[in-house]
N, C-alpha and C positions, 0 to 999 in steps of 0.2 A: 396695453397687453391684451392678447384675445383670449376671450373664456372658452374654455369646453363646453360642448353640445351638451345639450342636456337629451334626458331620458324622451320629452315627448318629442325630439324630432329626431326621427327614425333614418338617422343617415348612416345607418350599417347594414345599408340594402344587398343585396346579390354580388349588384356589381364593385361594390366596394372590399366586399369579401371573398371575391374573386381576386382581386388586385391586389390586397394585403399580403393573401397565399401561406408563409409562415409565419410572416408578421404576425399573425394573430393570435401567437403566446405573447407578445406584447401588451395585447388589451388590459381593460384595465377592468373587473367584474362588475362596474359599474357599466361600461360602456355594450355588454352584451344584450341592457334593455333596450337600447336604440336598435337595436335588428327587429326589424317586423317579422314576426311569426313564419309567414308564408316564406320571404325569403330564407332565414335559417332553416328553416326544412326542408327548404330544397336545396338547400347546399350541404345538410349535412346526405340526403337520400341521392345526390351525385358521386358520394362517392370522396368530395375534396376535403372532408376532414385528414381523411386516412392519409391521401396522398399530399397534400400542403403539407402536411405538421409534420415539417423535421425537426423539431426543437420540444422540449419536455416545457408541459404547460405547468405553472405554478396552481398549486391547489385549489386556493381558491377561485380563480379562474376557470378551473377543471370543473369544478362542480357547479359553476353557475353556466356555464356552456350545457351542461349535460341536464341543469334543471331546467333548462328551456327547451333541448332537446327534446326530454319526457314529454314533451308537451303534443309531439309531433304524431302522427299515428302510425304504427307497422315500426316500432323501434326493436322490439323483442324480435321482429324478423330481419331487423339488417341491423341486426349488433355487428357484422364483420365491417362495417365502415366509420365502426365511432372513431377509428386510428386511439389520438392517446385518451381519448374521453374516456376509454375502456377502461383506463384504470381506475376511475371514480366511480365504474357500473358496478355496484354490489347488489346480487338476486338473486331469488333462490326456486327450484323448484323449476328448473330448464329441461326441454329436450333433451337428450344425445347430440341430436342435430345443431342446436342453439348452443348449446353447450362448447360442443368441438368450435363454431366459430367464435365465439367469442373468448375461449381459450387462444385463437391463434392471432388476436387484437391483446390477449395482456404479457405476448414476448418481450416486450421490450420494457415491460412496469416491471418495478421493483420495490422494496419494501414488506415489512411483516405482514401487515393486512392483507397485500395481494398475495401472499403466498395460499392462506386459508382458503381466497378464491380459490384459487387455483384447484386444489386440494379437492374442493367439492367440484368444480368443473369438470374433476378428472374421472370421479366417481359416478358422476354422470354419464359421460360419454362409455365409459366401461358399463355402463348396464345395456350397451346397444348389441344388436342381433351381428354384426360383421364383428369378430375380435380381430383379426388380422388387420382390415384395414383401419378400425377403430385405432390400436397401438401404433400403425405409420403415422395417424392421423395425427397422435398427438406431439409429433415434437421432440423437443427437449424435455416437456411436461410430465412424459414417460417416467423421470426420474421423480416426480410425485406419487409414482405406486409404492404400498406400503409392501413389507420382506414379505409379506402372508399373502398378498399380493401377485406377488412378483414368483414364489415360488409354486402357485396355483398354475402358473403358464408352463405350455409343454415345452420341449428345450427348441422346438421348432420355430417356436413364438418369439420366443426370445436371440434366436439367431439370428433373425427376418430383424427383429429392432436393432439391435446392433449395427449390421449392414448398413441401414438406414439412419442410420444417428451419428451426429459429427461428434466429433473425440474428445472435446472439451467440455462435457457434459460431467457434473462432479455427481458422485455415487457415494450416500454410507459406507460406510462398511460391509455394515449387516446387507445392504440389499449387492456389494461386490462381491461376498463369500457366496451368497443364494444365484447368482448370475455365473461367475466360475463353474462353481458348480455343475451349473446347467449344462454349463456348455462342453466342458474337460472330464468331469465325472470320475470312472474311478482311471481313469489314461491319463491323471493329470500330467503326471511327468515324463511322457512321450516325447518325443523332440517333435519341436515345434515348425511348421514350415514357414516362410515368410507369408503368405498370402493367408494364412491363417492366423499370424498372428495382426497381421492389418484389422482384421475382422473383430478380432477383440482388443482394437487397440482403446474404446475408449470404456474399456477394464482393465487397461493396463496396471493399474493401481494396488488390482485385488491379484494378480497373479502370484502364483508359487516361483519360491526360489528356482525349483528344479525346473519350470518349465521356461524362466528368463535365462536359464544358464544354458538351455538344452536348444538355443534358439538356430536356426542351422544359417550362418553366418553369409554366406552367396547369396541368400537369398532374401536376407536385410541389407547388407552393407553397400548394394547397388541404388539403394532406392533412398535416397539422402532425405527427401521429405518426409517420406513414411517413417523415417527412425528420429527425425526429428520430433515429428507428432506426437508418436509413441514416448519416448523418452519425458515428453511433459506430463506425462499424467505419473509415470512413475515414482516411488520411493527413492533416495537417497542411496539404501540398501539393497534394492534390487539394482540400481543403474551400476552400483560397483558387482555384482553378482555378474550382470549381463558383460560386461568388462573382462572378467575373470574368463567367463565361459569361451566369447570371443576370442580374447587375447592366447588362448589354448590353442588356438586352429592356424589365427592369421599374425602376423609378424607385427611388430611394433608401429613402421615408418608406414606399412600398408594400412594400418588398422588406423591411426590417429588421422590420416589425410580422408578416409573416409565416414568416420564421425562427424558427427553435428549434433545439433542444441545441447541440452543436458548431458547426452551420454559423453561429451565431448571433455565437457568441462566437467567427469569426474574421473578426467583420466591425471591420474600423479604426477609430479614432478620426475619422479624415478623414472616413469616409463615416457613423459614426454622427452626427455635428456634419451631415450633409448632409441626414438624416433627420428634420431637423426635429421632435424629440420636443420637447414641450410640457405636456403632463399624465402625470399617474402612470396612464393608464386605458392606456396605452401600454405601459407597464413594470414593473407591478404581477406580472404573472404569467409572467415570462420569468425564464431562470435566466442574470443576467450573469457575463463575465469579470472580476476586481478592475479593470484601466482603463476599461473598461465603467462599471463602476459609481462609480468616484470619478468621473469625466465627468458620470454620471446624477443622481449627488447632489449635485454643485456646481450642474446644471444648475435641477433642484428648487431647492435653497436661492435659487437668484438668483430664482426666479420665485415662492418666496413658497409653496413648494407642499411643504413637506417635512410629509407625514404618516408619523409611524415605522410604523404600522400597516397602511399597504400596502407598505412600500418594499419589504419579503422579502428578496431578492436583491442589490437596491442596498445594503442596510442595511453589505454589507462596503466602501462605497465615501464612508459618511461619517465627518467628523472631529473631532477633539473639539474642536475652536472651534465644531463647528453645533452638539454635544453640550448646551455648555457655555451656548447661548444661549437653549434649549430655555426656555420662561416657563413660569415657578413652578408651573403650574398643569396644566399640562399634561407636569411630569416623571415623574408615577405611569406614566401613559397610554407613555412614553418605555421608562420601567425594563421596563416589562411586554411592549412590543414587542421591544424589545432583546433578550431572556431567552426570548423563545419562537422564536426565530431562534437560536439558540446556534451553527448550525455556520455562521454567516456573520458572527462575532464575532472579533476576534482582542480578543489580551489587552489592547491599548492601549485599543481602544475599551471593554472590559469593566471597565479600571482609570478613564476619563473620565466614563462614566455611574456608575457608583456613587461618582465623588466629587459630579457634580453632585445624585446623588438623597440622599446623606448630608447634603449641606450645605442643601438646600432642607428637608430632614424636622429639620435643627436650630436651622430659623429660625422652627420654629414654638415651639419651649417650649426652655429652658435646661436643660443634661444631658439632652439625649433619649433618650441609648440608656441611660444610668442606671436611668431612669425606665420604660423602653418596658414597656410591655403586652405580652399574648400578641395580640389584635387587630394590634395595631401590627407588631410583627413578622413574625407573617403574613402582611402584604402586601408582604412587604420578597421580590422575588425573591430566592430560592436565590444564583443566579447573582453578583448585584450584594452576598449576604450575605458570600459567601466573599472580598470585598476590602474589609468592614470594618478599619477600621485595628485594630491589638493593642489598643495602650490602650483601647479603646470595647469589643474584644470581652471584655477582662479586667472591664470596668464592666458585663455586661449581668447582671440581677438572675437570681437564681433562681428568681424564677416562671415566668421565661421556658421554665426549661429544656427543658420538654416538647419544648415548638416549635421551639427551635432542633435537639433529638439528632434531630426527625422529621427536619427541612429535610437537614442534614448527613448524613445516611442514606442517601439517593437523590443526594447532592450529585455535580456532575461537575467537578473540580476543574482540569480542561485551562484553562480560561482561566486560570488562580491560576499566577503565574511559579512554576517550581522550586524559588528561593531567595527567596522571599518570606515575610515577618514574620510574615503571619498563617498559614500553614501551622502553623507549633506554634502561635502564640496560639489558633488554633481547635481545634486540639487537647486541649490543654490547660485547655480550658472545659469543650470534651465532655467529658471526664474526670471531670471537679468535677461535673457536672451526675449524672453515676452513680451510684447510691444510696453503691459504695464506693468512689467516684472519689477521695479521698481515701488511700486505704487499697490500694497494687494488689493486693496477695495476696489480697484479698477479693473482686475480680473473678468475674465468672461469664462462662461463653460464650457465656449471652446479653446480658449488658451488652457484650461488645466486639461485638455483631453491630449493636447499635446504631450504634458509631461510623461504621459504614460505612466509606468510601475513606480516612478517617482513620486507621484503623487499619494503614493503610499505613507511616505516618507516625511510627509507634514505635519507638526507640531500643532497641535489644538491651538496653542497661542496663536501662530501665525493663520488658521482655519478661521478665527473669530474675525478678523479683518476682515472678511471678503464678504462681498455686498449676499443680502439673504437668501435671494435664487440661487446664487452661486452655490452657495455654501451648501445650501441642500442638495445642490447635484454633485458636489465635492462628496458629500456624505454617504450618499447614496452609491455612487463609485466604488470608496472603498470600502464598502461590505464587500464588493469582490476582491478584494485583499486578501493576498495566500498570509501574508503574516503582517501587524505591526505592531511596530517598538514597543516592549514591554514598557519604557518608562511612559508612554505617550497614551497608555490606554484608559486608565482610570480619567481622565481629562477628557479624551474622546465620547467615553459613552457617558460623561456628565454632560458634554456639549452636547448629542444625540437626542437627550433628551430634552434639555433646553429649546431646540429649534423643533424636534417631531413630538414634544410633550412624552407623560410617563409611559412607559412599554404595556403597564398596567389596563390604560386606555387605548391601546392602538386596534385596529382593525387586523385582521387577519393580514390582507394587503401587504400593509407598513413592516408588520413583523418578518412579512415575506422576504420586505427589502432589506428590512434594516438589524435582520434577528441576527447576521454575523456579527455587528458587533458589541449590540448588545449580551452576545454568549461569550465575548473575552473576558466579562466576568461571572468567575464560577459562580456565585453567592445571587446572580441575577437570574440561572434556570431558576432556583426554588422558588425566587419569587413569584415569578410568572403565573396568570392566575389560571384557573382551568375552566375556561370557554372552551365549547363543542368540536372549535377548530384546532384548538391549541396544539393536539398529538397530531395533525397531520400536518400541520405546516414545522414541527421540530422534527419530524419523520424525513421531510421532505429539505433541511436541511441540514440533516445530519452528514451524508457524505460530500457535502458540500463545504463542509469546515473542515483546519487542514490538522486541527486539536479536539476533541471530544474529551470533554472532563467527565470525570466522575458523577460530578451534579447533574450534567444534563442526561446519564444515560438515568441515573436514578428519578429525574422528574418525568420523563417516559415510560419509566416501567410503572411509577404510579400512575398516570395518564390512562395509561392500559389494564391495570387492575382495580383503579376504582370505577373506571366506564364498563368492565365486563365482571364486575360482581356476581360468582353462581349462586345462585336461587339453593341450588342444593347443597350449596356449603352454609344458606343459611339454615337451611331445615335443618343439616346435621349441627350445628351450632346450636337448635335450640331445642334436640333431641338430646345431647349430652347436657342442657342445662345452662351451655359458656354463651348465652345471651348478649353480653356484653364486650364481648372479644371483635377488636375493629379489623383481625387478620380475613385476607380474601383467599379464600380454597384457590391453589392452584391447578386449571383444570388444560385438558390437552389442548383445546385451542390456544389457550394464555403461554403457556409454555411453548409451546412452537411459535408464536409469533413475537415473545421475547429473546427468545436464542441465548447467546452468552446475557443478555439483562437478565434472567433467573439467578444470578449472585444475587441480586438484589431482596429475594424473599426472606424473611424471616425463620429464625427456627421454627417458630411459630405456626405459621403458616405452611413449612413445610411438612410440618404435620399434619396439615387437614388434607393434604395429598391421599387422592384413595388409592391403595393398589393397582387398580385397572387405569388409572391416570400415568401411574410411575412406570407401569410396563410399556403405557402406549410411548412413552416421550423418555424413556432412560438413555438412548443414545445421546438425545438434548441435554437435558442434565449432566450425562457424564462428558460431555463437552467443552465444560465450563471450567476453566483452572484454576481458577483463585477460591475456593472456598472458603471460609471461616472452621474452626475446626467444631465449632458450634452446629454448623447445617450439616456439616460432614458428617456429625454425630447421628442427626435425624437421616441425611438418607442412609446411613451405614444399615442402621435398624429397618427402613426403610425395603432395601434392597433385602436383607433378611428373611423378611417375612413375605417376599415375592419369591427369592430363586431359592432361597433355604438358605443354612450353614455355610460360611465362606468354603470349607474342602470342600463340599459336594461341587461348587461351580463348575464349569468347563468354561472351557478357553473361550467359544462364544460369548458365555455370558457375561466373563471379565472383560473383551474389549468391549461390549456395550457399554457395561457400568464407565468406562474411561476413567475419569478424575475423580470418580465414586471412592474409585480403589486407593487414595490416597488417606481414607478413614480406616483402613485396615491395620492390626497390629500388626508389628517385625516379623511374631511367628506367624501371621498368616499369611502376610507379604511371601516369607521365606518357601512359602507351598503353593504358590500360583502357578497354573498350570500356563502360562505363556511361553508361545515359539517368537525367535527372535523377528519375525515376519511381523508381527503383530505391537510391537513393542511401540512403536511411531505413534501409534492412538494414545500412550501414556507419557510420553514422552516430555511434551509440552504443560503438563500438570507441574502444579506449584509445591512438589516435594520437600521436605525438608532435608537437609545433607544428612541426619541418620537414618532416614528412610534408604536412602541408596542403595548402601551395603545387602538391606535384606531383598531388596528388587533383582537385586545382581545373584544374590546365592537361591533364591527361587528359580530364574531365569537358568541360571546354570545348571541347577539338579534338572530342571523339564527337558532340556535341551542336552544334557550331557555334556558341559563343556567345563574347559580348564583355560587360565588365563594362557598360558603355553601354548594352548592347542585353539588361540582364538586368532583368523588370519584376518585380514581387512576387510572382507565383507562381514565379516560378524561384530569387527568393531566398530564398524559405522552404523552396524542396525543397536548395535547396546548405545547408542546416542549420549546421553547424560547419564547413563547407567555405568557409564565405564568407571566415572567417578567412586562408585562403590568397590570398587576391588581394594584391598589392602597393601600396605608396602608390599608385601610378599611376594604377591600379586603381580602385581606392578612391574618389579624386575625381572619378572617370567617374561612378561608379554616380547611377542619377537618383533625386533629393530624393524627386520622389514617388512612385515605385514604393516607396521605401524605408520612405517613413511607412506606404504600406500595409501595407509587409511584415513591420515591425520587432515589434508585437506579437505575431504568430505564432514569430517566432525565439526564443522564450524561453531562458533555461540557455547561452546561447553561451559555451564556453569558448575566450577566444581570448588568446593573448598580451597584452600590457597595452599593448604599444604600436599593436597594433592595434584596440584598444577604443578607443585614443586617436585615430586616424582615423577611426574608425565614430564616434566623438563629433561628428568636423567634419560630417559628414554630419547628424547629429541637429539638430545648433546649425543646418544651414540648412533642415532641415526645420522646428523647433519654435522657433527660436530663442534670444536668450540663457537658459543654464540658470539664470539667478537669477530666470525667471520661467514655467521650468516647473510646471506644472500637478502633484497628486497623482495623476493622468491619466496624463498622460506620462511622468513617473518612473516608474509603476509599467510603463509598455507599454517604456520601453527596459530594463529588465532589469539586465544584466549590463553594457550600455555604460556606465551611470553611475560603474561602475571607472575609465571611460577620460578622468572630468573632471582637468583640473589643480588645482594650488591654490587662487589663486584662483576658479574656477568651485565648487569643493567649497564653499567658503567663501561665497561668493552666494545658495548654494542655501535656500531657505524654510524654518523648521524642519518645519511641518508634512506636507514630503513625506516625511521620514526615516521613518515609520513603512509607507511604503509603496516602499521601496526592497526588493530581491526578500534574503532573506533567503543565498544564494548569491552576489550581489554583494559581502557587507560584505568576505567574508575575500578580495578581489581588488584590493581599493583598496589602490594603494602605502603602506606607513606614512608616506613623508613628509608627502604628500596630504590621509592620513585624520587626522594632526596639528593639522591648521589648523581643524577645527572646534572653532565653539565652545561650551560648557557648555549653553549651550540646544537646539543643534542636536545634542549628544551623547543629553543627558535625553531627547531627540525620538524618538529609534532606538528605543525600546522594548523589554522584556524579550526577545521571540527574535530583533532585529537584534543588541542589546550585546551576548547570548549569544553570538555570532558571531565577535566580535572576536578575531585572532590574539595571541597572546605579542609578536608583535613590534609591532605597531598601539600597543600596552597600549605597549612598552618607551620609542615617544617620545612618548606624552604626559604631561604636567607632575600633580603630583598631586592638583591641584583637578579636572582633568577625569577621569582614574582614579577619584575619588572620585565625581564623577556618574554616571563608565561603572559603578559599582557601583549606584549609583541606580535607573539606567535598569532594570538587571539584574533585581533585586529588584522592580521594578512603582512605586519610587518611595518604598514608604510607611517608617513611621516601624521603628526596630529597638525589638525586643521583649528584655526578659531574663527568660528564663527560671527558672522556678522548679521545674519537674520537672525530671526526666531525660528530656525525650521528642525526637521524632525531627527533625531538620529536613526545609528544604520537600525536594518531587518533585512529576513528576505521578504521577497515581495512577488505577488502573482503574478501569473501569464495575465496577459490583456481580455483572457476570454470573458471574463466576467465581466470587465469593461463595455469592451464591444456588445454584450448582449443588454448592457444600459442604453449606452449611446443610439442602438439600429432604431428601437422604437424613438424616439426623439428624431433622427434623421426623418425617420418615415413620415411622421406627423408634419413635421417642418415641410416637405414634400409634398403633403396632403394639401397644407393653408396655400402652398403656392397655384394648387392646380384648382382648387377652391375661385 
């Protein structure tokens, strides 16, 4: 076997780091001592950092590149070429000049620590002699200026950046009220022209009702990009406002044909049905909401006009009775449109087309799949392959195999339920299909790269077979696993350690590779020990895991508050005497670069918070939803003794406090001075259901409103707040503001007996629910919790798979009892998945045995005959591939060697 170079012979010369190119996030930080000085400097002062590195370097990496860097001279004057090395440059005390460019090297870094850069980089550049072209200068970065800031800038300043600034740049609050402002002043509610509101589309967010309703309609509805744009940065509640305003001027069938993105998809049921769609040349290239689209596709089916090939977008709104009626002739043409739309597929519909294309391909010849060809096979989508049943995939011949390990290789296994049969069945073919599938010690590391996402899918047991290089490149693979099998994981990361020793001793490096799957178990962050690298490489894979527990955000925020201990939270510590108090003062850097990790602090601790900390960062804090009612206490007091007595507040300083305001008493709640604009910043906080009521009779006194006199834009802006209105309430509200409003109010978490009133509302809007539409079940959400028995029991089976997946676990278990076997099997693998212990506890065990059915995708149980892994879902290859390319590359290297 050949060794790796060592450190004194220096063959990472010029030319070789010329030829890598990207490759060289591959290296390994060892391998960066073999570059001789002269040539790394002159490869990084050409310029080919920046330009090679299209790939994010792993940390440690990053920082032994950049410590050899430092080495080089005139770095501080050509920071604009470290490309991503930038993100590891922490300095202080730059130019303006130096500053701006090396701000324009950390666009593409991400993470808490870079933002602080950031932060100071920006305060830099802003002390230079050009303001104008200082703020084009900077960016996106721009939104790093503080509101005191930002409101020091004349409205000229601020126009010029706007213009200049692409639309998807996210704004506070506080700094979108201070930027409106600027710009609208006291004309906010002038009618708007298009070209002006272009100009402030990416404040679209902070604008007034009056001026998204006042918006003059000719002069948006021509320009399909620009209202797209626009429409993404918007509210919920403003996109029904802008709707309303619109829909005033221009007619139904004119206005829907000319929407897009968002505003598109919150146009109603009511008024899509008013729109008179009739052919697919209509609906073909619009992106629908799922009610939208079961609407769209019932509407097709009834008029004779269902081509899968244009549907696109509808395609998530048909069902398997249209599936299933598809003629014979025309199911290729089906399988093949279905499969090239994959992200508008859920798994019901992916399980209904490949049983109609399996049954149609087996009524041409007896044992088909026995028998099938490699022609034959190949035209069998991927998609529609991976829900062959077991028994068929255990019959497929081994001529086939080529074609099946390619198909399986690139395969995306998200539609395939978790616990589904053919997950090993397929497995387990791959296997057989391997020159030593047979035999796993004989495996090689390029037979398992065959398997692809499959390889997921293997059982620690059968992983111990395979010879030790093997195994460790098996290992290493599936860290790039988007998911696997909960039963398989306590095993895997006992083996992990077994072959790479404890996590305890690993190198930065190893943790890099191997820290996914060592993080499948919770009880493993705490372990973890705190070496100097430890917060940057769990930083650096955190969005890279596709579950983040609790443990690991909390071994982070320790990470970060015992390495950034203030000095001055020890002096006031041992100025009041609490000497021996282990709490770390929360200070404004620590806070801004934990973000939601501030749940994490102590009451304690968030007492050492000084005033001038809580003001600089309250929008941070009031950010956070989950409180304890414990901290909620300290900031209550907190916020107190900064803005004063809760009535003195103003609406400002309640939306900053955000989830603050959840420590308030009923009678303070009941006096908040919020407009329904502003409601969306509270929204998302972890209220409790008696809290509601008094949010909604505050809301109402500031605003003046009566549940009678609330139409559809005002009940999508009271979001979770609607939940607080009263019976009384409740049968006020009018039918049809409601129908409008209800598919906008998605996710409503509301006590069950009030879903049960907002049901009587539905029932007189839609009528009895035994004949609701797949349409309307999908657009009431979470009210379909709030049917009774009987109504549950009414309902068609065919809407259950279009019930929102956060309803199931809402439905009382008596309730959800009285379904029957067909309308259970209906719910589909991720509604059944859904189902509570207690749901499960009263139903009898014929229908337990279907809810198992459902789970699984329906098909038949397989027994197996290896050891190999049960289902999951399983990643894209990208993580794969980004193992394998360095290995190709080297292999590549020793040849040209």
């Amino acid at each position: 076997m050949l060794k790796p170079c060592t450190a004194a012979l220096k063959w990472l010369d010029s030319e070789t780091l010329t030829m890598m190119g990207p490759y060289i996030s591959s290296l390994k930080p060892a391998d960066v001592d073999s570059s001789p000085k002269e040539a790394l400097c002159g490869f990084f002062l050409s310029g080919q950092f920046k330009s090679n590195m299209t790939t994010k370097m792993n940390p440690s990496l990053g920082r032994k590149f950049l410590q050899r860097i430092q080495e080089c001279s005139k770095v501080s004057e050509n920071v604009d070429k470290l490309g991503p090395l930038a993100c590891y440059y922490d300095v202080t005390n730059l130019s303006p000049n130096v500053s701006k460019k090396l701000l324009s090297q950390l666009q593409d870094c991400d993470g808490p620590t870079v933002s602080k850069l950031k932060k100071d980089l920006v305060n830099s550049v802003m002390t230079g002699s050009n303001k104008t072209q200082d703020l084009r200068d900077l960016g996106r970065s721009v939104t790093l200026l503080s509101p005191k800031q930002l409101s020091d800038l004349s409205a000229k300043n601020i126009k010029d950046i706007l213009q200049n600034l692409e639309p998807s740049v996210k704004w506070s609050r506080s700094q979108l009220r201070i930027l409106v402002n600027k710009q609208l002043g006291e004309r906010k509610c002038d009618e708007l022209s298009g070209q002006r509101l272009m100009e402030l589309q990416s404040v679209a967010a902070g604008l007034p009702n009056c001026v998204v309703r006042n918006v003059k309609p000719l002069d948006i509805l021509n320009n399909t990009e620009t209202l797209k744009t626009i429409s993404k940065q918007m509210r919920k509640g403003q996109l029904k406002v802008m709707l309303q305003g619109l829909g005033e001027k221009v007619p139904p069938s004119e206005l829907v044909q000319k929407l897009a993105g968002p505003l598109l998809r919150s146009v109603s049921l009511k008024n899509l049905e008013k729109a008179n769609i009739t052919s697919l040349d209509q609906v073909e290239n619009k992106t629908w909401s799922l009610p939208q689209a079961a609407y769209l596709a019932k509407k097709m089916y009834g008029l004779k006009k269902l081509q899968y090939r244009r549907l696109n977008s509808v395609l998530q709104g048909i069902t398997c009775k249209m599936i299933d009626e598809v003629n014979g002739s025309y199911t290729q043409d089906m399988a093949e449109s279905i499969t090239k739309n994959p992200q508008w597929i859920s798994k019901v519909q992916a399980q209904c087309a490949a049983r109609k294309f399996f049954n149609t391909l087996e009524k041409e010849r007896t044992d088909y799949f026995k028998n099938i060809t490699v022609p034959e096979l190949e035209r069998i989508p991927t998609m529609l392959l991976l829900h062959l049943p077991p028994s068929k995939v255990k019959d497929l011949p081994d001529s086939v195999c080529q074609v099946f390990l390619d198909k399986l290789g690139t395969a995306n296994l998200t539609s395939l339920p978790p616990q589904a049969p053919s997950r090993p069945a397929l497995t387990e073919r791959a296997l057989l299909c391997l020159p030593s599938g047979n035999n796993i010690s004989g495996l090689t590391s390029l037979d398992l790269s065959r398997l692809g996402p499959l390889l997921c899918e293997l059982k620690p047991s059968t992983l111990r077979f395979m010879a030790p290089e093997v195994l460790k490149f098996s290992l290493q693979t599936m860290a790039s696993c988007e998911h696997i099998p909960q039963p398989n994981r306590a095993d895997l990361i006992q083996l992990v350690s077994q072959v790479f020793g404890s996590p305890s001793d690993w190198p930065a490096e190893t943790m890099e590779s191997l820290g996914p799957l060592i993080l499948l178990d919770d009880n493993a962050s705490s372990t973890l020990p705190n070496k100097p690298w430890m917060k940057d490489v769990l930083l650096f894979l955190r969005p890279r895991l596709t579950q983040i527990s609790d443990a690991l955000k909390k071994k982070i925020f320790n990470l970060t508050t015992t390495t950034t201990t203030s000095s001055t939270a020890r002096k006031r510590r041992a100025a009041s005497g609490n000497t021996s108090s282990n709490s770390t003062e929360p200070t404004e850097a620590v806070v801004e670069e934990l973000g939601q990790d501030n749940v994490f602090w102590t009451p304690a601790a968030l007492k050492l918070m000084s005033n001038s900390t809580f003001l600089a960062t309250v929008e941070i804090l009031g950010s956070v939803p989950n409180y304890s009612s414990d901290q909620l206490g300290v900031l209550y007091r907190k916020a107190v003794e900064v803005f004063g007595p809760v009535p003195n507040m103003s609406e400002s300083i309640i939306v900053q406090l955000g989830c603050i305001t959840q420590s308030f008493s009923n009678s303070e709640l009941e006096m908040l001075p919020l407009s329904l604009e502003s409601l969306d910043e509270i929204a998302v906080c972890g209220w409790k259901d008696s809290q509601l009521p008094s949010v909604w009779k505050g809301v109402a006194k500031y605003n003046n409103l009566t549940a009678a006199l609330l139409g559809s834009a005002e009940m999508v802006q009271l979001s979770r707040f609607i939940c607080g209105l009263n019976s009384s309430e409740i049968s006020r509200l009018s039918v049809g503001a409601f129908s409008d409003a209800v598919g906008s109010m998605d996710g409503l978490q509301c006590p069950v007996e009030v879903l049960q009133r907002l049901k009587n509302v539905a029932v007189s809007a839609f009528g009895a629910p035994g004949n609701w539409t797949e349409a309307q079940v999908s657009d009431l959400d979470n009210i379909i919790a709030g049917l009774n028995q009987s109504e549950m029991a009414s309902l068609t089976p065919s809407v259950f798979p279009f019930i929102s997946k956060s309803c199931i676990s809402q439905i009382p278990p008596q309730n959800f009892a009285v379904l029957s076997v067909v309308q259970l099997e209906a719910l589909g693998p991720d509604n059944a998945a859904m189902v509570t212990s207690d749901q499960q506890a009263v139903l009898t065990e014929e229908q337990l045995s279907i809810l198992k059915k459902a789970t699984t995708g329906g098909q038949e149980d397989q027994k197996q005959t290896q050891p190999l892994a049960s289902g999951a879902p399983v990643s894209s290859l990208e993580g794969m591939s980004t193992f394998i390319k360095p290995v190709l590359f080297l292999f590549i290297g020793f040849l040209l060697l």
